[in-house]
C-alpha distance (Angstrom), angle and dihedral (degrees) to the residues before:
residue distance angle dihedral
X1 . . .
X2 3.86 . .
X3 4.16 112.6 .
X4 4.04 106.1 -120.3
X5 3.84 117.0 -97.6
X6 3.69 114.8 -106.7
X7 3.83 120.7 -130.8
X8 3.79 109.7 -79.1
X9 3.95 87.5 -137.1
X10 4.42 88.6 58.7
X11 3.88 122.3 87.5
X12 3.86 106.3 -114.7
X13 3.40 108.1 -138.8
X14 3.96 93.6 -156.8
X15 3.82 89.0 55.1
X16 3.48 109.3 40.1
X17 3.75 102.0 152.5
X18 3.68 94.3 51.9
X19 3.65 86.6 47.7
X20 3.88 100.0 53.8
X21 4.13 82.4 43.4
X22 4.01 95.1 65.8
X23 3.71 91.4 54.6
X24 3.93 94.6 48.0
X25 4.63 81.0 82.2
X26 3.99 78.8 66.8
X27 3.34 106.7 47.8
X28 3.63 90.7 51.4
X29 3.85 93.1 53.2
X30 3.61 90.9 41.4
X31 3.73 82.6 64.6
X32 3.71 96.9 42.9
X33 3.86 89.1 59.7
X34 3.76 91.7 38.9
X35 3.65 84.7 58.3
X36 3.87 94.9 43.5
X37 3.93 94.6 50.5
X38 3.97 98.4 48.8
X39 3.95 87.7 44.3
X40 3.51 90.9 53.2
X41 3.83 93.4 40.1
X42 4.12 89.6 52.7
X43 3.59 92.6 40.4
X44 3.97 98.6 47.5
X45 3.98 91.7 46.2
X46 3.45 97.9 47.5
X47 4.17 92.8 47.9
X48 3.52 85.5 54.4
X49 3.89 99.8 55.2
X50 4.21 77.8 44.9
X51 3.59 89.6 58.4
X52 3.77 96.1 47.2
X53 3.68 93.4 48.8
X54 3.67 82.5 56.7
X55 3.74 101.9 49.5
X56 3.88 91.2 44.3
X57 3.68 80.7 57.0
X58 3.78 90.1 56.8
X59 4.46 94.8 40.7
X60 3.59 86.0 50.0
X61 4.05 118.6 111.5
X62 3.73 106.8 -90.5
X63 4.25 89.0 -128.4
X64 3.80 92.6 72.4
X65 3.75 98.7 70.8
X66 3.37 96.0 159.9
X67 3.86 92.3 60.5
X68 3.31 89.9 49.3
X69 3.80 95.4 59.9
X70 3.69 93.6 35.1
X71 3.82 93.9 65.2
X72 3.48 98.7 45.7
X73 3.82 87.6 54.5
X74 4.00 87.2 46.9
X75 4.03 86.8 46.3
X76 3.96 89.7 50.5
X77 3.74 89.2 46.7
X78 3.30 94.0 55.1
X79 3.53 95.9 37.3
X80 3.95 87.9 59.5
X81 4.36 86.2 44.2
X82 3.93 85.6 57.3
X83 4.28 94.2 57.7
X84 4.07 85.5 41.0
X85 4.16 86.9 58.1
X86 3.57 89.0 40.3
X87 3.85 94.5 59.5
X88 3.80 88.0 28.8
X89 4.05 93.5 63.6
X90 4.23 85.9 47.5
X91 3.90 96.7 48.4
X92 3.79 87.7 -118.5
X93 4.13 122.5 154.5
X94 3.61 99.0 -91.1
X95 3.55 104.1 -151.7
X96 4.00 106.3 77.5
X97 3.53 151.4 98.6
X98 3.15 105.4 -57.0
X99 3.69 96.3 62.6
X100 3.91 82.4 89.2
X101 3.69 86.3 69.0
X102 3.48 92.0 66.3
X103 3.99 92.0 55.8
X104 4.41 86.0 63.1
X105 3.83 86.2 94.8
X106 3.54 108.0 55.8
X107 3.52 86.9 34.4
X108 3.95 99.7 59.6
X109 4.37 83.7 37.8
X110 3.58 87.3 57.3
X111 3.85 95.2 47.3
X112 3.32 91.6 44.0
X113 4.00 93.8 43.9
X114 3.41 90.9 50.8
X115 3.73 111.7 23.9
């Protein structure tokens, strides 16, 4: 007579390696969306402080010209600092492309600024 089959979901105290083996598959995807939520966190904060460096560029009086520009530079800046965490947090090659993403906010506050 065969012994019953325990619940795949139970720890199996005769097999205790192969047990802690099947939840190894979590632990990596816990980490993938560990990774995914502080990037996204880092990235979404720091855009926003881009974006009000950008509209205080736009609110401020139109004699200080030079403020003006220098926040939209600062708002690019750290525009382009917010892709380089983004790739930082995921171990990805931080020089590429998509560091001209990071230039859309002090581009659009300039337009705006100016336009």
């Amino acid at each position: 007579m065969t012994e019953p089959r325990r619940p795949r979901h139970l720890l199996d105290p005769a097999d205790l390696h192969r047990s802690h083996l099947a939840t190894q598959g979590t632990q990596h995807s816990l980490s993938t969306v560990q990774r995914w939520v502080m990037s996204v966190l880092v990235v979404t904060t720091i855009v926003h402080f881009s974006l009000g460096l950008a509209i205080a560029a736009v609110v401020i009086d139109d004699s200080r010209l030079d403020a003006r520009i220098g926040l939209n530079v600062i708002a690019a800046v750290t525009g382009v600092m917010a892709v380089l965490a983004g790739r930082a947090i995921h171990g990805k090659q931080l020089l590429s492309p998509w560091l001209v993403l990071g230039l859309v906010p002090g581009i659009v506050g300039a337009a705006v600024t100016f336009g």
